[in-house]
C-alpha positions in Angstrom: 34.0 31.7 30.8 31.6 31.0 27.8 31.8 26.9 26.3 34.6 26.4 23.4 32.5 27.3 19.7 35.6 25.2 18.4 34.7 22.3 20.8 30.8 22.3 19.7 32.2 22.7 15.6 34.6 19.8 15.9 32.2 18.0 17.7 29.5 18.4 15.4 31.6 17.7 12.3 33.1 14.4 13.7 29.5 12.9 14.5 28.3 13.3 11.0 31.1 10.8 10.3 30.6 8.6 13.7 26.7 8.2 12.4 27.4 6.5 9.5 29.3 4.0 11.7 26.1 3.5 13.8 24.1 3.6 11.0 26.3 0.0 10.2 25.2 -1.1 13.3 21.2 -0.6 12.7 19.1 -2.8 14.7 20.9 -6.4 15.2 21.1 -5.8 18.8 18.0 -5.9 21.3 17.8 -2.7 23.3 19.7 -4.2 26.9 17.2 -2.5 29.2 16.7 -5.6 31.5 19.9 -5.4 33.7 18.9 -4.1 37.4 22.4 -2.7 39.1 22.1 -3.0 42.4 19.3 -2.6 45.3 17.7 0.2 44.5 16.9 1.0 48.3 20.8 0.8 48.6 23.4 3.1 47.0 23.9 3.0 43.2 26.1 4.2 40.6 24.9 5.8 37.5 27.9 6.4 35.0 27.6 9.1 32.4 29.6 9.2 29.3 30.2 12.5 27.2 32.2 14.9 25.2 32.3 17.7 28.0 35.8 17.8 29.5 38.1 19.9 32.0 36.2 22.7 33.1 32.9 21.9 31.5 32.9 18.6 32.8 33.9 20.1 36.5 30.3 22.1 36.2 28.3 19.3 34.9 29.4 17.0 38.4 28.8 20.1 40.3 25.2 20.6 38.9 23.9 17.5 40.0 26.2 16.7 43.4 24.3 17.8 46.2 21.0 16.0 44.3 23.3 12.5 43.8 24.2 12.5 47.5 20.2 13.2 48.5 19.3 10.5 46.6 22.7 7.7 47.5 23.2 7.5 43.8 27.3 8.3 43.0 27.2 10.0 39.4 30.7 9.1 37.6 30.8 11.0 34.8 33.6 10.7 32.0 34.7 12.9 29.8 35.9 12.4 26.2 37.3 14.9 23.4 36.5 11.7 21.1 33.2 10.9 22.4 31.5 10.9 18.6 33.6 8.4 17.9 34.0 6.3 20.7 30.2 6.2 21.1 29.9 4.5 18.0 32.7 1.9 18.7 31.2 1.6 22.5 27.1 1.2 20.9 28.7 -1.5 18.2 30.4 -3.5 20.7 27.7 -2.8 23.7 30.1 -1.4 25.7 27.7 1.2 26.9 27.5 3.7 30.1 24.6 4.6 31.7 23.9 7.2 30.3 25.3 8.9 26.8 25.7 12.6 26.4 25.2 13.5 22.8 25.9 17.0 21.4 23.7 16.8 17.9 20.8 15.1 17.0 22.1 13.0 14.4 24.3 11.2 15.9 21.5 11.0 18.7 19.2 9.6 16.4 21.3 7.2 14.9 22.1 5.9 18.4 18.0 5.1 18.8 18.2 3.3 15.7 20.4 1.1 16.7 18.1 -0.3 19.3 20.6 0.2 21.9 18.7 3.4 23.4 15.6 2.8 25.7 13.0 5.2 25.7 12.3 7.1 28.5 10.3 6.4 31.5 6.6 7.3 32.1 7.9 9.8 34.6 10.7 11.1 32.6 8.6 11.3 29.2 5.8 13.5 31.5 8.5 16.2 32.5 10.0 16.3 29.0 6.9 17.1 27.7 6.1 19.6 30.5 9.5 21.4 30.3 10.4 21.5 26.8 9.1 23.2 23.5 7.4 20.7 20.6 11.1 21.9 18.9 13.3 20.5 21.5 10.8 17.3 21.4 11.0 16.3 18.1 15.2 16.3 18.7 14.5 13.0 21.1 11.7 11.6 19.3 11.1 8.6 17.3 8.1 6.4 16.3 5.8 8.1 18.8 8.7 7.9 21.5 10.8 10.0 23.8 14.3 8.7 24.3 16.2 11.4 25.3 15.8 14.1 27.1 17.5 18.0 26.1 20.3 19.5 28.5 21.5 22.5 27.5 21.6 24.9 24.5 23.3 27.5 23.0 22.0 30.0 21.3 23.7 32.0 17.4 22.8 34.7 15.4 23.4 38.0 17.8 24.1 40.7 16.2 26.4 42.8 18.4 26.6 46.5 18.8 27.7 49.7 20.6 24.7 50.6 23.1 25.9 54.6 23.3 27.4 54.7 19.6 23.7 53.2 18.9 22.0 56.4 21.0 24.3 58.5 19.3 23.2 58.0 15.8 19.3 57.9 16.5 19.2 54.2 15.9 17.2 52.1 17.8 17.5 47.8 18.3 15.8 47.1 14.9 12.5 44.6 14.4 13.0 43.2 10.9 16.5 42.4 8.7 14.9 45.2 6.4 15.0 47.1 9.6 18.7 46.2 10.0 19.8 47.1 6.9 18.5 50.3 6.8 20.1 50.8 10.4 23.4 49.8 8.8 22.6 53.0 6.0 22.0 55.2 8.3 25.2 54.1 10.4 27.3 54.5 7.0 25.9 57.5 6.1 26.8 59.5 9.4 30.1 58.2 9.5 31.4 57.5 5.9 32.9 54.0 7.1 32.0 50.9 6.5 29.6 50.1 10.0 29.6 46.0 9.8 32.5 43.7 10.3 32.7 40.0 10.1 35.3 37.0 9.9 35.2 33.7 8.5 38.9 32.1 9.1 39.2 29.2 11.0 41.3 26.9 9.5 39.9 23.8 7.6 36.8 24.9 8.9 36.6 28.4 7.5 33.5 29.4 5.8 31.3 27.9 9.1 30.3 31.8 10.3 28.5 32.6 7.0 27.2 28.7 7.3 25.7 30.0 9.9 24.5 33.1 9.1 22.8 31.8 6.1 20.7 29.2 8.3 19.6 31.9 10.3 18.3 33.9 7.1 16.9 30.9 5.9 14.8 30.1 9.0 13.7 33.7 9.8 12.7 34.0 5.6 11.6 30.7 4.4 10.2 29.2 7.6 10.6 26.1 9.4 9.2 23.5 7.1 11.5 24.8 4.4 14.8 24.7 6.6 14.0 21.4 8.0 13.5 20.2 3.9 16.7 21.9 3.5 18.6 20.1 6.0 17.3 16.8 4.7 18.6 17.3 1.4 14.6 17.3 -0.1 15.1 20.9 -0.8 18.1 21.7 -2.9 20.8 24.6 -2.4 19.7 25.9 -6.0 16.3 26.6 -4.5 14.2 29.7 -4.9 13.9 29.9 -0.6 17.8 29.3 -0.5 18.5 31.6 -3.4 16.7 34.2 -1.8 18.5 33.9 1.5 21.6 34.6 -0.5 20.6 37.7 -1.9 19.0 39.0 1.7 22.2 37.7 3.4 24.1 39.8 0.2 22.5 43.1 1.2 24.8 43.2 4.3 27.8 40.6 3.4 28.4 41.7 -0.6 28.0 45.5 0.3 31.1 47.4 0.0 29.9 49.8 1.7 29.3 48.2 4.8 32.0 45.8 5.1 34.7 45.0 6.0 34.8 47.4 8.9 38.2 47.6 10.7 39.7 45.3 8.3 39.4 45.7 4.8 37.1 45.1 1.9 34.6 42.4 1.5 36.9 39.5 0.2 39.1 40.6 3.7 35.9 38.6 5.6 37.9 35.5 4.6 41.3 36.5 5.4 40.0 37.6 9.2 39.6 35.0 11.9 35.7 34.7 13.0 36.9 35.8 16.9 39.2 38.8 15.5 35.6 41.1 15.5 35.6 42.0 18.8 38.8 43.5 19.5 37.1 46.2 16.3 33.7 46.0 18.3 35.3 47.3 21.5 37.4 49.8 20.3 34.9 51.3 18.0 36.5 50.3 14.5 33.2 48.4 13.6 29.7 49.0 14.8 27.8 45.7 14.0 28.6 42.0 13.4 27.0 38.7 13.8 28.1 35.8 15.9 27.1 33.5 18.8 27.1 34.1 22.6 30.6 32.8 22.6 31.9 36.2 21.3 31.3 37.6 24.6 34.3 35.2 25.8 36.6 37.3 23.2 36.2 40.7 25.0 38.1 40.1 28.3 41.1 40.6 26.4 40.2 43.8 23.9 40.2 47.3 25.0 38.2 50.0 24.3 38.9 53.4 23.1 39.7 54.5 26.7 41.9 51.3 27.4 39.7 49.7 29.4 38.2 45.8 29.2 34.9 46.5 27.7 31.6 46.4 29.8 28.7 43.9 28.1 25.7 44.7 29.2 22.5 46.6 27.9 24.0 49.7 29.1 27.1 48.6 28.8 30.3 49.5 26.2 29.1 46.3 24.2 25.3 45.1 24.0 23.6 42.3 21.1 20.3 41.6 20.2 18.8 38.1 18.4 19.1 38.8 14.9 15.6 40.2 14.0 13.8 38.3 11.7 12.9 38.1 7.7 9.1 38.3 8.7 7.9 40.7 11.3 6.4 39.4 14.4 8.5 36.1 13.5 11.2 35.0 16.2 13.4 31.9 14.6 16.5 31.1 16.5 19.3 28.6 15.5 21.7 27.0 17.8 22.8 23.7 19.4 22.6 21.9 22.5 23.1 18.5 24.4 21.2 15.2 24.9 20.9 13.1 27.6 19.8 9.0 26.8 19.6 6.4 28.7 21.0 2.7 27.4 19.1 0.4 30.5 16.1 0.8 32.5 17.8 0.5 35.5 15.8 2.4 38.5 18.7 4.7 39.2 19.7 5.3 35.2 15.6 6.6 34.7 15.9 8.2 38.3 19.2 10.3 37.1 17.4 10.7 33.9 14.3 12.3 35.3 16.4 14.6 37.3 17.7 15.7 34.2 15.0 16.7 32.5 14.1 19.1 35.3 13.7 22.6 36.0 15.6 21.8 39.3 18.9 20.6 36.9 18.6 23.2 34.7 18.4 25.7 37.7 21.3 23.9 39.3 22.9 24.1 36.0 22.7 27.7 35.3 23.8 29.0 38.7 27.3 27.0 39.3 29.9 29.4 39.9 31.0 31.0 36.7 29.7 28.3 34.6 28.2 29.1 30.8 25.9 26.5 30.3 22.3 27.5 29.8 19.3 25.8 29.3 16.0 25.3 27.0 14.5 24.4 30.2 10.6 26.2 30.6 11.3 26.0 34.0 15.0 27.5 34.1 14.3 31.2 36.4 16.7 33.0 34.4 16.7 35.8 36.8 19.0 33.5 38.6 21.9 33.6 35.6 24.0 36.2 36.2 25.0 37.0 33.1 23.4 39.1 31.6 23.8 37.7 27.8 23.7 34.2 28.6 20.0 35.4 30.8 18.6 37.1 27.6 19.2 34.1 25.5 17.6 31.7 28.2 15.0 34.4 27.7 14.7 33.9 23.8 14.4 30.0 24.0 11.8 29.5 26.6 9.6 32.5 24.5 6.8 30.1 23.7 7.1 32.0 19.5 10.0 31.0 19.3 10.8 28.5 16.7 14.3 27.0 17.2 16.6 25.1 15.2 19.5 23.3 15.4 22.1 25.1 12.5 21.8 23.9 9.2 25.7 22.8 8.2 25.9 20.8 11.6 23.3 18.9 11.1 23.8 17.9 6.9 26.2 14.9 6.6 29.9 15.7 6.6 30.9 16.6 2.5 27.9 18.5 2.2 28.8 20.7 5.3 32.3 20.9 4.2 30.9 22.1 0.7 28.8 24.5 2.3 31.7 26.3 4.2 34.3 26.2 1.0 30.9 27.5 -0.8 30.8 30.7 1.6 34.2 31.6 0.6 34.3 31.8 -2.4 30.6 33.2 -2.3 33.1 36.2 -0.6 35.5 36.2 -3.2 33.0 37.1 -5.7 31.4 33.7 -6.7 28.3 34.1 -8.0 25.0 32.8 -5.5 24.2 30.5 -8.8 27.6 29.2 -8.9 28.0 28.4 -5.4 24.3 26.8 -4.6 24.9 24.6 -7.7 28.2 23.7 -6.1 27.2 22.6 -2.8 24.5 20.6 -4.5 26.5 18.7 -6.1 28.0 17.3 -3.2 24.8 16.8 -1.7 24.0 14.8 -4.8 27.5 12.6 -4.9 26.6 11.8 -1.3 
């Protein structure tokens, strides 16, 4: 079981609106960090509030239950489909938990600014510091403060492929995107088909896959000052470094001879939902596409050639590799992930909140039974996930080069990342890169 990528997109899109809500709220409440709970030789609750729910949220108590019972603290956690939104409400009318899960950093931040958030504990702020990249810090940061702490991750951008088809052809996992696109010529030209596949349906939030794959471009090409400008709206759409990532994201996307395999031509990437790839991957219709780890989710019900449920694995039916980077040597990596703040200073809320920010929590994490969570964690052994994808990408984020960011679209407020996605489909149906950067700034501008 890999986590819902409809769950995370919802999620994300809702709290771009629920942090204009808090933003309302700025300041006009002091932080209520003075209430004390209980003894804290005695037993204590800690309650936890967040959007994981059902089987996710079954695997977060699990993580942390034989810890809670060592240390008399009962964990209650609540789950919430509507947490973006009933945070706000909850931080407005200081109705607050313990402890607030938040699943993007916008709507994290926006919960600091409203003074409701108390910043971590001396002992806390030490083991973020020790377990976490200076990325993943600046996520929980604010005026030379830690308030949060990261949970998991998630990690985009794979670039998925045929391990033996690979061998077959000569072709080895490339280094560079130049590398990649040549691989993809080489791939065409031995088989006369089209090698790369890709879809971008999903309802009103079509368009998000080649969101997505355009922040990774960006990233790898332009660097992480420039995508963080980008995300803040001080670099525009219509700029040079954006423009540019159109054109390199072009050489594989606008190519009609390398898309769309097993579906069509290149204006068939809209009609062709974003999880309908692998069912081509495992049957060999397509050789490459690009999408998160949840894809590997999609391939316990496809079949390959021989009718059987397809093997991921290095040598395995199905195998994927981060995409490679712009620059050589350069390893940027977008994806998302979860915070953990605390709204008292209660000893048991900052005791629960140190455990968090562990390597013992992340391990405890990683190895529930069948669960998909992975962490960002230095100290996560991920020789103790057993899967192998979800082990590689644990890999990837604790590699100290690797610069990490959350994506792009997720993180700009609401009509500019609904801009953005209309922007990518008709970038598909033959819009020109002008046209469609100049559109998508000028939402950015009416916002």
């Amino acid at each position: 079981m890999l986590r819902s990528p409809l769950r995370k997109r919802v999620t994300a899109t809702v709290a771009l609106a629920a942090i204009s809500t808090l933003a309302l709220a700025g300041c006009t409440t002091a932080n209520p960090g003075t209430s004390t709970g209980g003894s804290a030789s005695g037993p204590q609750t800690v309650t936890i509030y967040g959007p994981d729910t059902g089987t996710e949220a079954t695997e977060l108590n699990a993580s942390w239950a034989t810890w809670a019972k060592d240390n008399k603290i009962t964990i209650t956690y609540s789950g919430d489909a509507n947490f973006t939104t009933n945070i706000a409400t909850k931080i407005q009318g200081s109705d607050l938990p313990d402890i607030g899960m938040f699943p993007q950093p916008g709507l994290l931040s926006a919960a600091i600014a409203s003074g409701k958030v108390s910043p971590l504990s001396s002992a806390t702020t030490a083991s973020v510091k020790n377990n976490f990249s200076a990325d993943w810090q600046g996520y929980v940061s604010s005026g030379g403060k830690l308030y949060a702490t990261p949970l998991d991750a998630n990690v985009k951008g794979y670039v998925w492929y045929s391990p033996a088809d690979f061998k077959k052809w000569g072709i080895t996992v490339p280094t560079t995107y130049a590398e990649l696109v040549t691989d993809i010529q080489t791939i065409q030209s031995k088989t006369g088909k089209a090698p790369w596949c890709a879809g971008f349906s999903s309802g009103t939030a079509s368009g998000w896959p080649g969101a997505d794959f355009l922040a990774e471009v960006v990233l790898s090409s332009a660097g992480a000052s420039t995508y963080d400008a980008w995300v803040k709206g001080t670099t525009k759409f219509t700029d040079p470094a954006i423009d540019k990532s159109f054109t390199l994201l072009g050489q594989i996307l606008k190519n009609p001879k390398f898309v769309n395999a097993g579906f069509g031509n290149v204006s068939s990437i809209n009609s062709t939902k974003f999880g309908d790839v692998a069912t081509k991957l495992a049957n060999g219709s397509c050789a490459l596409t690009n999408q998160a780890t949840f894809l590997e989710a999609s391939f316990a019900t496809t079949k390959t050639k021989a009718g059987a449920i397809p093997k991921v694995g290095p040598d395995g039916d199905i195998w994927a590799f981060p995409l490679p980077s712009v620059t050589a040597g350069s390893n940027a990596v977008v994806g998302g992930g979860d915070f953990a703040a605390g709204f008292n200073s209660k000893s048991a809320t900052q005791k629960v909140m140190t455990y968090l920010s562990s390597a013992a929590w992340a391990n405890s994490l990683i190895t529930v039974k069948n669960a998909s969570f992975i962490s960002a964690n230095k100290g996560v052994d991920a020789t103790k996930e057993a899967d192998p994808l979800l082990q590689s990408a644990i890999k990837t984020l604790q590699d100290p080069n690797t610069t990490f960011r959350f994506g792009a679209d997720d993180a700009m407020p609401s009509v500019v990342e609904n801009a953005f996605w209309k922007g990518m489909v008709g970038w598909v149906n033959g819009q020109s890169s002008a046209a469609v950067e100049a559109q998508i700034q000028a939402s950015r501008a009416s916002n």
